[in-house]
C-alpha positions as CSV (number, residue, x, y, z in Angstrom):
1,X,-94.1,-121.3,-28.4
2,X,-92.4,-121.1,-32.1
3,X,-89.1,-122.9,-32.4
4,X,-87.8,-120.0,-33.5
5,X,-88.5,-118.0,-30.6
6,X,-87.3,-121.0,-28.3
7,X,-84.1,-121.4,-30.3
8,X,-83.6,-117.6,-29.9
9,X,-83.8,-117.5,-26.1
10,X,-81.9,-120.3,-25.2
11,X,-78.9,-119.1,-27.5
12,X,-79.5,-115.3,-26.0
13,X,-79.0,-117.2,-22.5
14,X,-76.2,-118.9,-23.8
15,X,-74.7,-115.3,-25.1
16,X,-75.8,-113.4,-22.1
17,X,-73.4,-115.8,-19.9
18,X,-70.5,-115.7,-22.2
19,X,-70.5,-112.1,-22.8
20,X,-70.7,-111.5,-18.4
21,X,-67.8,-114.1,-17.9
22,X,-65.6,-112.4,-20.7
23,X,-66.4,-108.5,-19.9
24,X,-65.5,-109.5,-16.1
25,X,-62.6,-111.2,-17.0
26,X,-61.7,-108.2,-18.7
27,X,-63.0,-105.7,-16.8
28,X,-63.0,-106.5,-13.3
29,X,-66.6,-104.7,-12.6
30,X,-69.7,-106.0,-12.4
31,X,-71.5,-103.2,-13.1
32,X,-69.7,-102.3,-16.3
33,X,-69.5,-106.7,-17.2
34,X,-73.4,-106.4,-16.6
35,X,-74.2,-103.8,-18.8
36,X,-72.0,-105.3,-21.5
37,X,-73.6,-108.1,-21.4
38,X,-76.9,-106.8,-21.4
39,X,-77.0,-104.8,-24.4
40,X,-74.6,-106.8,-26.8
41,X,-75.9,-110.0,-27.0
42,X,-80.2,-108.7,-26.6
43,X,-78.9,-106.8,-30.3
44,X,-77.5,-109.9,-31.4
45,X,-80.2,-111.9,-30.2
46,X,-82.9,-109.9,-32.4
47,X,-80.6,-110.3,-35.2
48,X,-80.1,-113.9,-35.0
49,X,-84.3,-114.2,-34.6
50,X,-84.7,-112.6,-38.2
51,X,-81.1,-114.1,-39.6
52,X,-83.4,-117.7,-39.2
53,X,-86.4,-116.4,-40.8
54,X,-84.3,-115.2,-44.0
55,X,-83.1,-118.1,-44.2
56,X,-86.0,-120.3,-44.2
57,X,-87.3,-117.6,-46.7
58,X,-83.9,-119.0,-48.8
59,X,-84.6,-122.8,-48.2
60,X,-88.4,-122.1,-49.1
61,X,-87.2,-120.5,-52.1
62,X,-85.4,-122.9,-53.2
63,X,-87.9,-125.6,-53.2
64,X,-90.0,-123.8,-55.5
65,X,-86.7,-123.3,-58.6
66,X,-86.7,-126.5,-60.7
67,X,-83.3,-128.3,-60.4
């Protein structure tokens, strides 16, 4: 598996536990906490994923521009 993908599913873990644990502590209900914390950090998650590949575009980019 790519890094990229690996780095973007361990980080959407990391957000998907985060984003429960504060929409509970804010909310009270699972239910609502659970769907919070569904749909807010898989969006983020997708965005992240192509965040890394424009920026490797950028760093690629830059190795080709004389100094």
């Amino acid at each position: 598996m790519p890094t990229d993908l690996i780095k973007t599913f361990t980080y959407l873990t990391i957000h998907l536990t985060i984003g429960f644990s504060v929409a509970y502590a804010m909310t009270g209900s699972v239910a609502l906490a659970g769907g919070i914390a569904i749909v807010e950090p898989c969006i983020n998650a997708v965005a992240f994923f192509f965040h890394e590949k424009a920026w490797k575009r950028v760093g690629a980019g830059r190795k080709l521009l004389p100094a």
